[in-house]
NUSE-251560 format. One line per 3 residues: number of its first residue (from 1); their letters; for each residue x, y, z of C-alpha. Coordinates in nm, 4 decimals. Layout:
BEGIN
NUM = A = X/Y/Z; ... .
END
This chain:
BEGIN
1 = XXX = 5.5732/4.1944/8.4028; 5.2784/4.0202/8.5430; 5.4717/3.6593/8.4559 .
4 = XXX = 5.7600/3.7436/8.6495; 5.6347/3.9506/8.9389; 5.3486/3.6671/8.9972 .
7 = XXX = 5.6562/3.3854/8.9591; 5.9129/3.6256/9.2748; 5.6147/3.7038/9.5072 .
10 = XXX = 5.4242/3.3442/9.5230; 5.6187/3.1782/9.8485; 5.5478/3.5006/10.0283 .
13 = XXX = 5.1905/3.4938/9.8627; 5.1456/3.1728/9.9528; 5.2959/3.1965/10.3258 .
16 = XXX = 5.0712/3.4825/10.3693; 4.7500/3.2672/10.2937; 4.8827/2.9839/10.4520 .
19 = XXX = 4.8744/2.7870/10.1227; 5.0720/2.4320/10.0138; 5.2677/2.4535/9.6874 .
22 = XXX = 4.9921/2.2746/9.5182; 4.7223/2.5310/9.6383; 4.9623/2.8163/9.4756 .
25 = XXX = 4.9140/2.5829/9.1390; 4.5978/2.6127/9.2188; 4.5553/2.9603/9.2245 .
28 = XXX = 4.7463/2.9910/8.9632; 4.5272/2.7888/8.7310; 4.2688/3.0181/8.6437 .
31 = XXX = 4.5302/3.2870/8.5580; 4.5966/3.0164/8.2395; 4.2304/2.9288/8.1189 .
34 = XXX = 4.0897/3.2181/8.2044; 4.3774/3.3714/7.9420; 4.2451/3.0681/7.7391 .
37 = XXX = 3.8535/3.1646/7.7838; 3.9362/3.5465/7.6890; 4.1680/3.4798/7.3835 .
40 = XXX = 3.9168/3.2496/7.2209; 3.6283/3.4637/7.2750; 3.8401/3.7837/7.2289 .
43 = XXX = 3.9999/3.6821/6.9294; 3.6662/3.5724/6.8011; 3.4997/3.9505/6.8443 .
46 = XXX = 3.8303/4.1130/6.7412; 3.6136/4.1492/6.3532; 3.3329/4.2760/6.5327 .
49 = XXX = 3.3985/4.4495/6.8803; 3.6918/4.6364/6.7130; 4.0356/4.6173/6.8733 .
52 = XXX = 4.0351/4.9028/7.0851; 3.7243/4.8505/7.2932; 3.8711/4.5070/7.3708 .
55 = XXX = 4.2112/4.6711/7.4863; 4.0866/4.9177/7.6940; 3.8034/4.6800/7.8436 .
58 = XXX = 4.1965/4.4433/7.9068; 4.3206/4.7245/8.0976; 4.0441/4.8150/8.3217 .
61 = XXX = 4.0564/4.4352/8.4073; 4.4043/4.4530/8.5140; 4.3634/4.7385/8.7631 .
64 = XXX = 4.1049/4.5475/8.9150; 4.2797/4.2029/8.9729; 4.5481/4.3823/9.1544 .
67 = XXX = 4.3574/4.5794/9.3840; 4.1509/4.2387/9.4715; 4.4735/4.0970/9.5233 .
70 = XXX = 4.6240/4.3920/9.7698; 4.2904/4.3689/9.9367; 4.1713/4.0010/9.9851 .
73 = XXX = 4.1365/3.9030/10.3163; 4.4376/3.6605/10.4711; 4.3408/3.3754/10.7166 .
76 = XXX = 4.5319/3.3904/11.0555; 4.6032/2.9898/11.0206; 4.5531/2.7464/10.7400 .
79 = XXX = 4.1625/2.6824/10.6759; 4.0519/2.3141/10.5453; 3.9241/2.3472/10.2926 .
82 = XXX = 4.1308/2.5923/10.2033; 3.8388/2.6554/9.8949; 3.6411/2.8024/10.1628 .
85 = XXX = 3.8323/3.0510/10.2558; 3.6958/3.3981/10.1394; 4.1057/3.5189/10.0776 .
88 = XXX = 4.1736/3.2474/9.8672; 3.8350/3.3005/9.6584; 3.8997/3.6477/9.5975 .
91 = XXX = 4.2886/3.5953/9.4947; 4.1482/3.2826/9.2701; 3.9075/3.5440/9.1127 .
94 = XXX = 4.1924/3.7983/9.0612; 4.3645/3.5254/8.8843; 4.0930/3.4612/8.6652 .
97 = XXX = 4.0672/3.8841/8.5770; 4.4321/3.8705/8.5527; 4.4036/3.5971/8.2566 .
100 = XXX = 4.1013/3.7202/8.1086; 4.2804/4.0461/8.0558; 4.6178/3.8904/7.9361 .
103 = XXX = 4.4026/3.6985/7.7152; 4.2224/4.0299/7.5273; 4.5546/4.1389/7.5189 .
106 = XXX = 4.7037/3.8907/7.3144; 4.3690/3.8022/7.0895; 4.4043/4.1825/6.9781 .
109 = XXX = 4.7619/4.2009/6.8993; 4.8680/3.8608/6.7315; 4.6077/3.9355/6.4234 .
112 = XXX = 4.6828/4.2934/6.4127; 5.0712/4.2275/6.3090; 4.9584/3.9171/6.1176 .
115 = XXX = 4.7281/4.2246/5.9081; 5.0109/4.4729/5.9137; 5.3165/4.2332/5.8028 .
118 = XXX = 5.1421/3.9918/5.5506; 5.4379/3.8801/5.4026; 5.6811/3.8758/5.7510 .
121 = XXX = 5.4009/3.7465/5.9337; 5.6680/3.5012/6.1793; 5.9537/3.7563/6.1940 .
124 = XXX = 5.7486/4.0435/6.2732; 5.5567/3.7896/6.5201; 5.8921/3.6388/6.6803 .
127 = XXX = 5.9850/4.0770/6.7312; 5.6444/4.1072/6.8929; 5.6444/3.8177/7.1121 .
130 = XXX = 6.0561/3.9398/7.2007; 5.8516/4.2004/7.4536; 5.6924/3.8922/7.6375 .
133 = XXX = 6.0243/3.8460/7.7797; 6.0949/4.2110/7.7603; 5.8468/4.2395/8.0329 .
136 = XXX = 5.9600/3.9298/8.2229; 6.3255/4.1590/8.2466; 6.1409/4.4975/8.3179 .
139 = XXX = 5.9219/4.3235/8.6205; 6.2071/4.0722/8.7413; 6.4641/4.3372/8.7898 .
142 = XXX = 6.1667/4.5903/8.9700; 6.1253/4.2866/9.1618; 6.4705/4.2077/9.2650 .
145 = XXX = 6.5380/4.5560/9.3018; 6.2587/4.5841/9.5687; 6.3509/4.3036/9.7749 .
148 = XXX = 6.7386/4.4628/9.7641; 6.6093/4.7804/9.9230; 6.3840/4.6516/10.1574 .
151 = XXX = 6.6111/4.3909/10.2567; 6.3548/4.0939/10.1850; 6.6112/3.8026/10.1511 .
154 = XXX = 6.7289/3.8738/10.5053; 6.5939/3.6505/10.7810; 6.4401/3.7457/11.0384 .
157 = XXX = 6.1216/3.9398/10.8993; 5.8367/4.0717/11.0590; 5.5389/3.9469/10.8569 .
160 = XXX = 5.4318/4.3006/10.7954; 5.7484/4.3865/10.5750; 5.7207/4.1161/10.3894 .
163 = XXX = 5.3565/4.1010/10.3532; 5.4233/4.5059/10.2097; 5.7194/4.4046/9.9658 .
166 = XXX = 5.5199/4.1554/9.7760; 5.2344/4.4297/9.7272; 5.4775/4.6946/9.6342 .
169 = XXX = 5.5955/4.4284/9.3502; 5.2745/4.3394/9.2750; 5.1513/4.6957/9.2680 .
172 = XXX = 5.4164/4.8357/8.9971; 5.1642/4.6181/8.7079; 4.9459/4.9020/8.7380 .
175 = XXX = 5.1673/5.1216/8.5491; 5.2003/4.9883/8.2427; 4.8424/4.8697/8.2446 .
178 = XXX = 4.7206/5.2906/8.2501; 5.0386/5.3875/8.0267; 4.9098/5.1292/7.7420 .
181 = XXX = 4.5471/5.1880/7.8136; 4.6342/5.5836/7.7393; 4.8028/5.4775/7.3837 .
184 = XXX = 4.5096/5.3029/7.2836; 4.2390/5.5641/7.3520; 4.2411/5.7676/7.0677 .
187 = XXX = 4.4198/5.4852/6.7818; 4.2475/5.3584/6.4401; 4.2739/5.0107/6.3857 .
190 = XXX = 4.2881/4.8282/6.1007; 4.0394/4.5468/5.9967; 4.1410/4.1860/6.0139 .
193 = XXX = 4.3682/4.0276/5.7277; 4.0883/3.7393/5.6807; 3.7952/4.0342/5.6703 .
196 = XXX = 3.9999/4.2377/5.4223; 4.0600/3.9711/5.1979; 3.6970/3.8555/5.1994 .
199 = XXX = 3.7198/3.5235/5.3492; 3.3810/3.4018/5.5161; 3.3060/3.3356/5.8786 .
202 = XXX = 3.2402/2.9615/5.7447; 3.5527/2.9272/5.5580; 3.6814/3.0405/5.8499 .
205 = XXX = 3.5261/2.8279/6.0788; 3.6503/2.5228/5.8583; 4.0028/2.5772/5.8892 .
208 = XXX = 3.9839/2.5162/6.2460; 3.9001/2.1167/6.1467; 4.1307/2.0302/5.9301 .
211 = XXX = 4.3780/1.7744/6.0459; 4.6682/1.9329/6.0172; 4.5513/2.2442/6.2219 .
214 = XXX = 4.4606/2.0209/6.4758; 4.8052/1.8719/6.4872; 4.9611/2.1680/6.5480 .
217 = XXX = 4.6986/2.2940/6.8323; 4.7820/1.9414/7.0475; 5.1633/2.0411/7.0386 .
220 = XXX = 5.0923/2.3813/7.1283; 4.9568/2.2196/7.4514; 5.2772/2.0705/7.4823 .
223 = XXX = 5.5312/2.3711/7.3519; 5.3482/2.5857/7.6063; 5.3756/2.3827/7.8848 .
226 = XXX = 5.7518/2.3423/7.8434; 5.7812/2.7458/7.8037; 5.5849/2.8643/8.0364 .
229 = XXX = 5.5133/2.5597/8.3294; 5.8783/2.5863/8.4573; 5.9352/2.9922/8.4517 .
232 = XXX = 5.6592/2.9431/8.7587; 5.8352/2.7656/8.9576; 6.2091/2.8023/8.8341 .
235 = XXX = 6.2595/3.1212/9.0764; 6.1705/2.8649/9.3680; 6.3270/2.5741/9.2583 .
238 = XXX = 6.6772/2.7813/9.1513; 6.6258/2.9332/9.5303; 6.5931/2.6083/9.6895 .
241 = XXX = 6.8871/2.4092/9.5300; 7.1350/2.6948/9.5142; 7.0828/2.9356/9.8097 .
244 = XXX = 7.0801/3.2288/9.4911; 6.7697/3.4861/9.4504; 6.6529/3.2661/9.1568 .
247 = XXX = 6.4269/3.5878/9.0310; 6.7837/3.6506/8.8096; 6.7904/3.3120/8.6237 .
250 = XXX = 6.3723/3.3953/8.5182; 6.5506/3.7452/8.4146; 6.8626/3.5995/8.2708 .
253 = XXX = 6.6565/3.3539/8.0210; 6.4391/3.5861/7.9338; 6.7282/3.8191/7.8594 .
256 = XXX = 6.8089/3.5178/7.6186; 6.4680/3.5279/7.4780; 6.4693/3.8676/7.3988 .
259 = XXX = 6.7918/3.8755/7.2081; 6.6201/3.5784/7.0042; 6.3736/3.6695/6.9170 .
262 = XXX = 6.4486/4.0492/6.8266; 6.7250/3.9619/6.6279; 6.6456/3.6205/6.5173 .
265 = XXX = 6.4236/3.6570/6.2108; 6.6740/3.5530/5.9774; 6.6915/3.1729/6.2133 .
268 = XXX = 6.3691/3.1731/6.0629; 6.4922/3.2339/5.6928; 6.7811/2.9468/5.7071 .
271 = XXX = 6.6437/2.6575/5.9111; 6.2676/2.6661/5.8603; 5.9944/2.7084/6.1250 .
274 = XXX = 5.9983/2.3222/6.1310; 6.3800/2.3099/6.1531; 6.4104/2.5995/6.4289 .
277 = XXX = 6.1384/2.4117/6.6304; 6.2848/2.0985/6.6214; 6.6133/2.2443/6.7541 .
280 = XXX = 6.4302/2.4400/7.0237; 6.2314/2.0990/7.1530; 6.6553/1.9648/7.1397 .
283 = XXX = 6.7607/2.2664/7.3916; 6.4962/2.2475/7.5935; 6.4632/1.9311/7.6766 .
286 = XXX = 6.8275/1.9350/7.7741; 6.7622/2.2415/7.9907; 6.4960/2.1266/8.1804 .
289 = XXX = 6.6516/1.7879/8.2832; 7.0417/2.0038/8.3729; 6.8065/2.2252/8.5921 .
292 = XXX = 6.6556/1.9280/8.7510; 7.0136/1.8556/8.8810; 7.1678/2.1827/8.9515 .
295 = XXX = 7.3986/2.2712/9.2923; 7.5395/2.5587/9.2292; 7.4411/2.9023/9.0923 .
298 = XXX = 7.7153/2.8541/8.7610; 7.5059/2.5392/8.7004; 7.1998/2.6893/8.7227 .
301 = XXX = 7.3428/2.9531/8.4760; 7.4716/2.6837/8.2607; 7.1236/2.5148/8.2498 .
304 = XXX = 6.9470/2.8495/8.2389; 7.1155/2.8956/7.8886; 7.0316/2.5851/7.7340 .
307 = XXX = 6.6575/2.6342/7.8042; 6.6247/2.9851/7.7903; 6.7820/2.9649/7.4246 .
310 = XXX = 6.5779/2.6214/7.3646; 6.1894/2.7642/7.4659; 6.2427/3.0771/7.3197 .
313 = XXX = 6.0545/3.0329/6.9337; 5.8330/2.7965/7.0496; 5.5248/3.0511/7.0836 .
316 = XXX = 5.5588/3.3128/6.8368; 5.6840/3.0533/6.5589; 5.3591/2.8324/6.6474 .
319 = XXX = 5.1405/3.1375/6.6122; 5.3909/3.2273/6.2681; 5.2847/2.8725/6.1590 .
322 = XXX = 4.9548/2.8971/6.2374; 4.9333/3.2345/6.0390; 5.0678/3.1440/5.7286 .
325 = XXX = 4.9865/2.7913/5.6663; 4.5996/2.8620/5.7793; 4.5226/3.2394/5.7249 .
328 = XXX = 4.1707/3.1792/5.5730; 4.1329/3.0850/5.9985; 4.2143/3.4325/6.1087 .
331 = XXX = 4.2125/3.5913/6.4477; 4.0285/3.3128/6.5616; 4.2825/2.9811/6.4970 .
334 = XXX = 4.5413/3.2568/6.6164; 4.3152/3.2627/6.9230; 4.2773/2.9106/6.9492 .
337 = XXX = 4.6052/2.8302/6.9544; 4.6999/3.1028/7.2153; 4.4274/2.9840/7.4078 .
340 = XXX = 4.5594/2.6199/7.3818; 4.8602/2.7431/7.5336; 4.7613/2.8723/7.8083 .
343 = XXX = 4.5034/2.6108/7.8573; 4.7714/2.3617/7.8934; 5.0062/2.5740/8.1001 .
346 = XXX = 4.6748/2.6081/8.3571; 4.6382/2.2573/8.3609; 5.0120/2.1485/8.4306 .
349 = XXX = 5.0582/2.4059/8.7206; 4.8813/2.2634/8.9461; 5.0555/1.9230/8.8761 .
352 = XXX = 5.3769/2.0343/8.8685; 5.2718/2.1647/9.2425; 5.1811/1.8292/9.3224 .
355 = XXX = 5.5088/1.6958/9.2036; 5.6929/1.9656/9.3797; 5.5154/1.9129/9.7182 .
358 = XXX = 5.5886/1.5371/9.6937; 5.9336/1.3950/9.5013; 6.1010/1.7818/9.5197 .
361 = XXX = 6.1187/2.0380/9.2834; 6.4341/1.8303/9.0803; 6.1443/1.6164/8.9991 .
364 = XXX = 5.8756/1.8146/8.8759; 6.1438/1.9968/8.6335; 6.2348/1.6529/8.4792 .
367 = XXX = 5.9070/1.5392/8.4348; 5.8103/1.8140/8.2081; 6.1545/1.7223/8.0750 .
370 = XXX = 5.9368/1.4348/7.8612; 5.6979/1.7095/7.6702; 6.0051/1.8467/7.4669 .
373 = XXX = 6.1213/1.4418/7.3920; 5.8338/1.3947/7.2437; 5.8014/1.7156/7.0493 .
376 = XXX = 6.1298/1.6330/6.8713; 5.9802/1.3361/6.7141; 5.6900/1.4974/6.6351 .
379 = XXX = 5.8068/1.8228/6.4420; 6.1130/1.6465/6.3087; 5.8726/1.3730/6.1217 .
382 = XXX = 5.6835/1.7328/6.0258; 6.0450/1.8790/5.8951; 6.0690/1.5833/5.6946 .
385 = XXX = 5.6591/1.5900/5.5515; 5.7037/1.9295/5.4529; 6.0128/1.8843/5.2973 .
388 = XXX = 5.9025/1.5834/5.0948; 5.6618/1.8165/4.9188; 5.8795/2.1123/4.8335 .
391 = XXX = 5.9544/2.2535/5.1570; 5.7436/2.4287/5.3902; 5.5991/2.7290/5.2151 .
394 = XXX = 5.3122/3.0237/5.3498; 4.9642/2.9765/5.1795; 4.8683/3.3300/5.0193 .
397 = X = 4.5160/3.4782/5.0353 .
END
């Protein structure tokens, strides 16, 4: 919900705080390595903080990013530097809270169904992750629904009303921050599949350097940035070529997503994780560079499909991969590589601004059009490594 809701409200966030396209990225940043700080260090006191301290600490932190945001102070005309301004410090420090809880979130729950499914641990993973864009759905169409009521995509606006719609959108994230916060208050938790089975914190700790682990963490830098980059700036961009609310192509692919990944555990089964990856780095890369030229709103459907379908396994199928080839690593290489993720994705946002602000937002969507090239060389030479010795196969603990 956070995703999408951030993604519809940031050109009247931005308006109201008198910010460029490449300060947004800029704000957004820290929502992506602070996600990348918290899932490392999370994920690495999941075995000894417990799992429902770290959840409930997750939600407290989400009540209070929103309420900074509602509540930071916005400048009557653009301030330079803008990094002085006192509103955009305190939304750039909401950011941060707002990844630093996402990233407790996700440090908790990716080893806790690795520990309950041992032997499902992608499928079960891929249903999981299917509530990512779940959420995207629940907060796009809250979002959409607001600006329908209140009339938002009408012109003529007094700042006021639109300065309240994006705070009512905004706002709704507290919901489902106390509802989840409730469910964990009085729960047992399991311990960790790596502390059950007995594995050390140095044999641990030694899985994170082998060479192939460290393959797979550079292209979750680049997976992540083709997933999660664009959905940013895709309401904008799908906005500004059409003339549509592009809010319902972010909801529309994740619609996609969802179906995916809820249902598609048996994808898994007949074409391999390195086979369904390889396909996915195939759509998306064709996605990205059809949305790059879209005119009309059937295009931008059209497109929409093709990388909605095409970025849909890359996370929870990295994390699958990362679970059953390395499991003596844990929660923490499951943190690592979440944290790479999002690491990446803070990195490219502010870039993809850039690229935005000058050449046009057709640019900066073909740009990260390259990422997915290159990934289909790179896990189709995998497809083929793994298959030379036997076929790609989970290591048992």
């Amino acid at each position: 919900m956070v995703f999408s809701i951030r993604g519809d409200i940031l050109d009247a966030l931005g308006a109201d705080f008198h910010l460029t396209k490449q300060q947004t990225g800029v704000i957004l940043s820290p929502a992506f390595w602070g996600f990348t700080l918290s899932i490392v260090i999370g994920g690495s006191l999941v075995d000894f903080l417990g799992m429902r301290r770290l959840l409930l600490v997750s939600g407290g932190g989400y009540l209070t990013a929103i309420l900074a945001i509602l509540f930071a102070p916005r400048p009557a005309a653009p301030v330079t530097p803008y990094y002085t301004d006192p509103g955009f410090v305190i939304l750039y420090a909401a950011m941060l809270t707002l990844g630093l809880s996402q990233g407790l979130v996700e440090g908790v729950i990716n080893p806790l169904i690795a520990t309950l499914y041992p032997t499902e641990k992608t499928h079960r993973l891929n249903v999981l992750h299917a509530w990512w864009p779940g959420g995207l759905i629940v907060g796009g169409l809250l979002a959409y629904s607001i600006t329908k009521v209140m009339g938002l995509d009408a012109a003529g606006l007094s700042p006021a009303t639109i300065t309240l719609g994006w705070q009512l959108k905004l706002a709704l994230i507290a919901v489902p921050a106390v509802l989840y916060m409730l469910l964990t208050w009085g729960q047992h938790f399991p311990a960790t599949e790596r502390v059950a089975a007995g594995i050390s914190n140095r044999d641990m700790l030694r899985e994170a350097l082998r060479p192939m682990f460290l393959l797979w963490f550079v292209c979750m830098w680049m997976t992540a940035s083709t997933e999660l980059a664009p959905d940013q700036w895709v309401g904008s961009l799908i906005t500004n070529l059409t003339g549509m609310q592009g809010i319902l192509i972010l909801v529309y692919t994740a619609g996609i997503m969802f179906v995916l990944r809820f249902f598609g555990g048996p994808l898994v089964h007949r074409f391999s994780p390195l086979g369904l990856l390889t396909l996915s780095a195939v759509f998306s890369a064709i996605g990205l560079f059809f949305l790059s030229g879209v005119k009309t709103p059937s295009q931008a459907f059209v497109a929409a499909t093709l990388f909605g379908a095409g970025k849909t396994f890359f996370w929870p199928v990295m994390l699958g991969v990362t679970s059953e080839r390395f499991p003596k690593g844990g929660a923490l290489l499951l943190a690592i590589m979440g944290g790479a993720g999002n690491l990446a994705v803070a990195f490219i946002l502010p870039i993809m601004g850039g690229w935005y602000d000058n050449y046009g937002a057709a640019a900066a969507f073909r740009y990260v059009g390259v990422l997915p090239v290159i990934l289909i060389l790179v896990f189709g030479a995998l497809f083929f490594y793994y298959k030379a010795g036997g076929g790609y196969k989970a290591v048992q603990i």
